[in-house]
matplotlib code that plots the C-alpha trace (Angstrom):
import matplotlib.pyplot as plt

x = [136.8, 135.7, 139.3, 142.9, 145.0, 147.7, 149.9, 152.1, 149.5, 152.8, 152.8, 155.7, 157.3, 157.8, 156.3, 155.3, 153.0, 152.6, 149.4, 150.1, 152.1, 153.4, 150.9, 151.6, 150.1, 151.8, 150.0, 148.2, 150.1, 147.2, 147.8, 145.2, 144.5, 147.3, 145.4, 146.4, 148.2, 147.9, 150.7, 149.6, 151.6, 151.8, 153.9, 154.4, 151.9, 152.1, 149.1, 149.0, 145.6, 145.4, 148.2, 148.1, 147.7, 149.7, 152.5, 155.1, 153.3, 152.5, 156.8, 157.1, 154.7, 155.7, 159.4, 158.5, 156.4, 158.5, 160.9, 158.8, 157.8, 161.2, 160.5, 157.2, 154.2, 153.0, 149.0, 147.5, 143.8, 141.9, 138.9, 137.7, 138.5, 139.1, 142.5, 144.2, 142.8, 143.6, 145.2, 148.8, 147.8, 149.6, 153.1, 152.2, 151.4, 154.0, 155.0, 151.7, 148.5, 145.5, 142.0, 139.1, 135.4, 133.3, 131.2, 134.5, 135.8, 133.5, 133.5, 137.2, 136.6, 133.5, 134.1, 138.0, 138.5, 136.3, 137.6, 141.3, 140.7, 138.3, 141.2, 143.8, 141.8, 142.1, 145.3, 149.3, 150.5, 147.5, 148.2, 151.4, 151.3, 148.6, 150.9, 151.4, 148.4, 147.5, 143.9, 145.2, 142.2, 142.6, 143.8, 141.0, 137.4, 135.4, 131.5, 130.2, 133.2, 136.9, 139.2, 142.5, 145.2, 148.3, 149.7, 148.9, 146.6, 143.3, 142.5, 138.6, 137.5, 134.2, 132.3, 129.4, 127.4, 126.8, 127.5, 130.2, 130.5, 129.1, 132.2, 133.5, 134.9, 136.0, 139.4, 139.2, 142.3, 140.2, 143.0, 144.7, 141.1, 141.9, 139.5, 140.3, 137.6, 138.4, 136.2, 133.1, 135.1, 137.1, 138.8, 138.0, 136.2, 132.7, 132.0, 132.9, 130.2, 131.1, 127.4, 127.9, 125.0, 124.2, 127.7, 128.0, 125.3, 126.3, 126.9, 124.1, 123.7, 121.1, 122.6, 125.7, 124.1, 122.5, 126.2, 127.7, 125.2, 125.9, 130.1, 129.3, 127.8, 130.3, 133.2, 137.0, 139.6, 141.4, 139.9, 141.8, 140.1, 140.5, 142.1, 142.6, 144.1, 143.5, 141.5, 138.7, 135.2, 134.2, 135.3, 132.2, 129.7, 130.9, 129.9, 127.2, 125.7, 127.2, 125.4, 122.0, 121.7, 122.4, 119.7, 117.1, 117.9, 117.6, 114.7, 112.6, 113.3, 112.7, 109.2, 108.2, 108.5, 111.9, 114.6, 117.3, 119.3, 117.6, 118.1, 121.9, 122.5, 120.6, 121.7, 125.4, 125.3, 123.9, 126.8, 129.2, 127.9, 127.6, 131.6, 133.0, 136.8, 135.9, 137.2, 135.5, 132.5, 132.4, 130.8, 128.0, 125.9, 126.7, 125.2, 122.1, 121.8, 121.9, 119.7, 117.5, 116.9, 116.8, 113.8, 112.0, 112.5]
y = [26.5, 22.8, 21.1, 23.0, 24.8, 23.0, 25.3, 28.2, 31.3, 33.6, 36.5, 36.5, 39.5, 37.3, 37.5, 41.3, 42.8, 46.1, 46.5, 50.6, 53.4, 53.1, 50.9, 47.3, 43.7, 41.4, 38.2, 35.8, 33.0, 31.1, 30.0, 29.7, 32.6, 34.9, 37.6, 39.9, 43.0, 46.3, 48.9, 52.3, 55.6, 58.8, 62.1, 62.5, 59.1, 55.8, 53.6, 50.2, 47.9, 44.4, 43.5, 39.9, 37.3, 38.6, 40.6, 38.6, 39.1, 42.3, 43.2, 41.9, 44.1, 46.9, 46.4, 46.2, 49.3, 51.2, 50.2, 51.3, 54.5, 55.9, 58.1, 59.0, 59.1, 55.8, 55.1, 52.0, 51.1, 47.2, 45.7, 44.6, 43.2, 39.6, 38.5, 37.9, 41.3, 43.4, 41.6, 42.7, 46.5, 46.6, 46.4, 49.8, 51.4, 54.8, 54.1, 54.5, 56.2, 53.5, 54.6, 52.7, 53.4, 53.3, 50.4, 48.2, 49.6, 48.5, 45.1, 45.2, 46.7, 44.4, 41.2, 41.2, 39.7, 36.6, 35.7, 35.9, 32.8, 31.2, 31.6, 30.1, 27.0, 26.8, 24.7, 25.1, 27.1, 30.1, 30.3, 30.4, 33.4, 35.4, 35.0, 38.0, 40.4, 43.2, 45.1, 48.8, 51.2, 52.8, 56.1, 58.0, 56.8, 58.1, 57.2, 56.1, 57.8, 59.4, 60.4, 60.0, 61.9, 60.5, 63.7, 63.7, 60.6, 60.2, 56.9, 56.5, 54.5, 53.4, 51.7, 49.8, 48.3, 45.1, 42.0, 39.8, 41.8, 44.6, 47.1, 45.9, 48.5, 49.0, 51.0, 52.1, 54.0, 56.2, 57.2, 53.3, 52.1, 49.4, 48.3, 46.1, 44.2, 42.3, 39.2, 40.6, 39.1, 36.2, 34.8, 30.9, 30.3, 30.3, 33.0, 33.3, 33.0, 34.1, 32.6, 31.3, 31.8, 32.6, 33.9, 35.9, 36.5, 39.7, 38.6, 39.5, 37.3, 39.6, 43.0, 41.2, 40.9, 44.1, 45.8, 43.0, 44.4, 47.9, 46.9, 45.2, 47.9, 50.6, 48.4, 48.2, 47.4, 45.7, 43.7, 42.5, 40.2, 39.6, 36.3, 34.2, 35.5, 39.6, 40.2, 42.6, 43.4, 39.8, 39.0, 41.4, 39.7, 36.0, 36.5, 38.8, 35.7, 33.0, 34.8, 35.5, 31.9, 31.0, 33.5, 31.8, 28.0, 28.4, 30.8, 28.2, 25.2, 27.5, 28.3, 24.4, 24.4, 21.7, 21.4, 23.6, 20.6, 18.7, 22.6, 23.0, 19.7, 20.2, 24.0, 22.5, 20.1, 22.3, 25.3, 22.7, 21.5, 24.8, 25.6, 22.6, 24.2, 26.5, 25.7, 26.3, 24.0, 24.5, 28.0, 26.9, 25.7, 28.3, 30.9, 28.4, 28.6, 32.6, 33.1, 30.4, 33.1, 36.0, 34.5, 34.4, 37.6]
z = [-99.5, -98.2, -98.9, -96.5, -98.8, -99.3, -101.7, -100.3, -100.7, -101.1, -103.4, -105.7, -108.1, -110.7, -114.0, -113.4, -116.1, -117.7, -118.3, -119.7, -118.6, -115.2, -114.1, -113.5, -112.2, -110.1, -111.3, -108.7, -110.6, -110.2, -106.7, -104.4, -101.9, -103.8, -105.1, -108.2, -107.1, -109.2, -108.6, -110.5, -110.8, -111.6, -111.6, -107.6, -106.3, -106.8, -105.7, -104.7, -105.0, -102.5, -99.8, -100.0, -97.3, -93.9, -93.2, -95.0, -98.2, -97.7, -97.0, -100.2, -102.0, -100.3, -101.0, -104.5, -105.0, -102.4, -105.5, -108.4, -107.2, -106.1, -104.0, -105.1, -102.4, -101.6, -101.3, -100.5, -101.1, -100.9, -103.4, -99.8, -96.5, -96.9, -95.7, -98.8, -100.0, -97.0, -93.5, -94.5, -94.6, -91.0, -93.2, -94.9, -91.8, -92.2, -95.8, -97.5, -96.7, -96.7, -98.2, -98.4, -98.4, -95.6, -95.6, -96.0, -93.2, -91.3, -92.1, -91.5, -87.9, -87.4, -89.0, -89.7, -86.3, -87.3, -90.8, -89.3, -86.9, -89.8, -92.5, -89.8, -90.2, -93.8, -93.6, -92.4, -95.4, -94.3, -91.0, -91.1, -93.5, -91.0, -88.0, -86.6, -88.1, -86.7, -88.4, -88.9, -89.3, -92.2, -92.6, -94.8, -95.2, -98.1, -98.9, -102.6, -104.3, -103.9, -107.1, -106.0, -108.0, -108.7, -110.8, -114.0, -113.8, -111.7, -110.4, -109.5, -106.2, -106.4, -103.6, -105.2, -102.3, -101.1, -103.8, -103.1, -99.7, -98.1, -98.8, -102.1, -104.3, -107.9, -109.0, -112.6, -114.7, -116.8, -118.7, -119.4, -119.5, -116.7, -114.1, -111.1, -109.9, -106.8, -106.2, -107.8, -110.9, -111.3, -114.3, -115.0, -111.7, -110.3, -108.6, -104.5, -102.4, -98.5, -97.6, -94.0, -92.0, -89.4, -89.2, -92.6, -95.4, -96.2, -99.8, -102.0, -105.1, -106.3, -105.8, -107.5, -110.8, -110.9, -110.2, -113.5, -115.6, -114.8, -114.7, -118.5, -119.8, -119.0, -120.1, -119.8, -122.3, -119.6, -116.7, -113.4, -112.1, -108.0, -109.3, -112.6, -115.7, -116.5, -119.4, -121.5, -120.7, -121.3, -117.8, -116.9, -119.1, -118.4, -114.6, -115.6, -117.6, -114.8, -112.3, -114.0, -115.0, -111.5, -110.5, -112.9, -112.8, -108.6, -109.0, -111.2, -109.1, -105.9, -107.6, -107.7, -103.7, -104.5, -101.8, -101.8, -101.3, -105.0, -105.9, -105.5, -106.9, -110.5, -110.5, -109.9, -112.3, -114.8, -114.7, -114.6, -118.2, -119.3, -117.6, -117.4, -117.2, -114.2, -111.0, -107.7, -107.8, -104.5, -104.1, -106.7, -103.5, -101.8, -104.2, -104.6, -101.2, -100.9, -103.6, -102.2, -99.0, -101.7, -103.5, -100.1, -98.9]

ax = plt.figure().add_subplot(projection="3d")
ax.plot(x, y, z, "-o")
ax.set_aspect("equal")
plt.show()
């Protein structure tokens, strides 16, 4: 993000979705920095996916699944550790019991402390909502994969390596045939780029398409997407196809020894022909630029 936020980035429980049998959405209502929220239950657990942005947001999902599951055992997992992911987890602390994998735990532990003062510059509205945040380790670590069961439904947790960051993960319903992406997937926008060096290239535009192929060919009959509008498996091949067109257009130009400044303009002004209804032009560059240091390597 180049421009502050100037919208409230405040998760509300309006416009809930069901999605299939006790498993529901709270929508990002398109609002910037409000990610989608996935609440998913079964016989004795219920099991909530993202936090939102700081504790405030955070007491308000937790009211509401505290709510849905009455009185069934609370869990609480994250797609990864960006703030409006994960830096309300604090909230849950003693109401829920927070899993993630291993490699996103360490960039919360590592890098958490970082992206808290970077997001606080984003604008009023942002830090207001990350007053107060604490980063609570979380309270069971797995590796590649855990299978959580909720009674009577088993929800998968898949770590998938580095791609949009080094410990994204995937949550998939097997059983509603719902997948929640995080940010390796969003719906109507380019695709994120967290390429700051020196300070963070952990994001791998690369590994990222190898992981949307794999994603598109297993499928989903539903898709929620870290933000934009949930959807089906096309989510998975439209940045799938985004991101290997962005792999070839740099890749080519790279080849004729061009600047990756001439570079990030033509590639720019290319996808923005090709998606002209997308929003985030802004991490465009920013992928040119990481697959700029890919090709080299």
């Amino acid at each position: 993000m180049t421009e502050p936020v100037q919208a409230e980035p405040v998760v509300q429980v309006t416009g809930v979705r069901e999605l299939a049998r006790d498993l529901v959405v709270i929508p990002d209502r398109r609002v910037q920095l409000v990610p989608n929220i996935g609440v998913i239950g079964g016989r004795h657990s219920v099991l909530v996916v993202e936090t939102g942005l700081g504790p405030r947001n955070a007491e308000t999902v937790l009211k509401f699944a505290t709510e849905y599951a009455r009185g069934r055992k609370l869990y609480l997992t994250t797609t990864h550790f960006h703030p409006e992911h994960a830096f309300g987890a604090q909230v849950f602390a003693g109401e829920a019991t927070f899993l993630v994998n291993r490699d996103q735990a360490d960039d919360l532990e590592r890098k958490g402390p970082g992206y808290l003062e970077m997001f606080k510059g984003l604008g009023a509205p942002v830090a207001r909502e990350l007053e107060g945040v604490e980063l609570v380790r979380p309270d069971l670590v797995y590796d590649r994969e855990y299978d959580l069961d909720l009674g009577g439904r088993v929800v998968q947790l898949r770590a998938t390596g580095r791609a949009h960051s080094k410990g994204d993960q995937v949550v998939r319903v097997p059983d509603a045939d719902v997948l929640f992406t995080g940010d390796l997937v969003e719906a109507g926008q380019f695709a994120i780029f967290p390429w700051f060096p020196p300070h963070d290239t952990d994001v791998s535009g690369t590994r990222w398409l190898a992981l949307m192929q794999r994603l598109a060919a297993e499928g989903a009959g539903i898709v929620v997407p870290g933000h934009g509008d949930v959807g089906d498996a096309r989510l998975l091949a439209d940045v799938r196809d985004y991101l290997q067109l962005l792999r070839d257009e740099t890749w080519a130009r790279r080849d004729s020894a061009m600047s990756e400044a001439t570079i990030a303009a033509e590639v720019s002004a290319l996808m923005i022909e090709r998606r002209p209804d997308w929003v985030g032009r802004e991490w465009i560059d920013k992928g040119v630029g990481c697959l700029c240091a890919e090709h080299s390597a």
